[in-house]
C-alpha positions as CSV (number, residue, x, y, z in Angstrom):
1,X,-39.9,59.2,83.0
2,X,-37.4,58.0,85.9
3,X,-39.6,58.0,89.1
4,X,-37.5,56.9,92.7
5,X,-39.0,54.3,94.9
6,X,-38.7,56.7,97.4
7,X,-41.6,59.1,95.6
8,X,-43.8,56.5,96.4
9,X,-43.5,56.1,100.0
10,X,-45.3,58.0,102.1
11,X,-42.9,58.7,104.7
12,X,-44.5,58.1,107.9
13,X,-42.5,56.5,110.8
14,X,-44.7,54.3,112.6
15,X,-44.3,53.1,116.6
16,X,-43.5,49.7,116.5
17,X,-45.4,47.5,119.6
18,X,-42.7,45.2,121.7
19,X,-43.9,42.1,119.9
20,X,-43.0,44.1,116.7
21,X,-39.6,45.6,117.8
22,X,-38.9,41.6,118.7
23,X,-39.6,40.8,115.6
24,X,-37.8,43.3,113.9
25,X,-34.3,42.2,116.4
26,X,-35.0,38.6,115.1
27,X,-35.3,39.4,111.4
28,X,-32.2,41.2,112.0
29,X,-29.9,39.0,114.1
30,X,-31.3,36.2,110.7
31,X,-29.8,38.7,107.8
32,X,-26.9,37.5,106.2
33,X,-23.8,39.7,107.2
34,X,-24.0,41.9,104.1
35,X,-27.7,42.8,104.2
36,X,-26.8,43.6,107.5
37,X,-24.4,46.1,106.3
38,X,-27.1,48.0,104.8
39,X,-29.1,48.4,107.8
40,X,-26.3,49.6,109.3
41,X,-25.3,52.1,107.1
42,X,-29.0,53.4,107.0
43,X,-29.3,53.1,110.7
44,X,-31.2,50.4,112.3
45,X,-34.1,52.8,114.0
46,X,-34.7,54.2,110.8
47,X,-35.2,50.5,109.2
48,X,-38.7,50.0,108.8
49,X,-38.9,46.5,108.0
50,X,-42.7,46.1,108.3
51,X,-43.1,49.5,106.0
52,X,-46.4,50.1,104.3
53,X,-46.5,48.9,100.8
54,X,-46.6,51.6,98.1
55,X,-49.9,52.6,96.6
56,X,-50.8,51.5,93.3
57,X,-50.2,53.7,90.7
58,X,-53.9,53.2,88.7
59,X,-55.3,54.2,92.4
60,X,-53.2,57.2,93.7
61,X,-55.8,60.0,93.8
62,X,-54.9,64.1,93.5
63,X,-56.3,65.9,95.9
64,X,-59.7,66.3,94.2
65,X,-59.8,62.4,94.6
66,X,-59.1,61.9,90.9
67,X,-56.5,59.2,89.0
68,X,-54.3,60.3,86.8
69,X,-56.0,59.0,83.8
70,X,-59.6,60.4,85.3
71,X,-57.8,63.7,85.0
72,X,-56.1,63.1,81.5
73,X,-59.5,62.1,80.3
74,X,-60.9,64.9,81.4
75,X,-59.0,67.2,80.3
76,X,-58.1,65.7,76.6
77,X,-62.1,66.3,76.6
78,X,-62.0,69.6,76.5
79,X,-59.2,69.7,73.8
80,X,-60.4,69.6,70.2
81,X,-58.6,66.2,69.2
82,X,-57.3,67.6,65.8
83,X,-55.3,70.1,67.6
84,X,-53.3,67.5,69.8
85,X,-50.6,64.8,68.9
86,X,-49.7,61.7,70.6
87,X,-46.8,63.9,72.4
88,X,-49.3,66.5,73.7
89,X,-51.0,63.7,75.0
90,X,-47.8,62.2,76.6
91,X,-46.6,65.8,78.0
92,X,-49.9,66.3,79.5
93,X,-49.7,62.8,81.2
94,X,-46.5,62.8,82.5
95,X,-47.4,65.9,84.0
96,X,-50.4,64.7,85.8
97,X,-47.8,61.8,87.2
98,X,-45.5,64.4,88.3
99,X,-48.5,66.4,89.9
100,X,-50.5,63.1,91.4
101,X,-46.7,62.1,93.1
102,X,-45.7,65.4,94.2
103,X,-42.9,65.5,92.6
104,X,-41.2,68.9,92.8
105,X,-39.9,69.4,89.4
106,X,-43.8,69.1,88.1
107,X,-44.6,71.7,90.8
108,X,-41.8,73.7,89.5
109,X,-43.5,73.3,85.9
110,X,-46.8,74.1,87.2
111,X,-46.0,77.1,89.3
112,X,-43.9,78.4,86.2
113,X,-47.1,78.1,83.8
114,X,-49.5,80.2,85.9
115,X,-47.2,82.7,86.4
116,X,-46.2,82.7,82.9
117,X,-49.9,82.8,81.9
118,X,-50.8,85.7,84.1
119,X,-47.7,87.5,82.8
120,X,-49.7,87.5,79.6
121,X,-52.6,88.5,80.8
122,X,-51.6,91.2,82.5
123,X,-49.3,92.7,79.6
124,X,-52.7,92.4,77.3
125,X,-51.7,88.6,75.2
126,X,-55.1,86.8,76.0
127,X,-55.1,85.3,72.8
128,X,-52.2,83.6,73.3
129,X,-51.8,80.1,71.7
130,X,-48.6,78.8,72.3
């Protein structure tokens, strides 16, 4: 599973106090000409270059303040464990990655199941089993 750096920022631009924005203008004015480049081609307001450091995976919480393997766990539980392989296990926990880090084709995955699974509720397939 490919995750971007960018998934794990959390995107929040910061105000920066004067003896930060110095800073920031020294660090600059010290980069070598080509790493210069870069800031320039992002934009120097939008360089952050006291950004927040990205969460630790084992410690990123869902929004019932879970980790993805206190969800896994959980819900490998309530499976009986002769009914799942090693790829059921890996499905469902790149899934909770994709949930935990917002990213939008888990969401997509997500939304797609409930509806699916109402769809077969409501044209009578409640013991459906996959």
């Amino acid at each position: 599973m490919n995750i971007s750096a960018s998934m794990f920022r959390d995107g929040t631009i910061q105000e920066l106090t004067p003896e930060q924005e110095e800073q920031k203008r020294f660090i600059y004015e010290k980069m070598s000409p080509r790493r210069r480049k870069f800031i320039d081609r992002i934009g120097y307001a939008k360089w952050d270059p006291f950004q927040k450091p990205n969460d630790p995976l084992d410690i990123r919480q869902d929004i019932t303040k879970r980790t993805t393997q206190q969800l896994i766990r959980e819900f490998l539980q309530t499976r009986n464990h002769s009914d799942y392989t090693n790829e059921y296990g890996k499905g469902a926990l790149e899934c909770a990655l994709g949930i935990i880090n917002r990213d939008e084709k888990y969401r997509g995955i997500f939304d797609f199941c409930i509806w699916y699974h109402e769809l077969l509720e409501k044209e009578g397939f409640t013991d459906y089993e996959g």
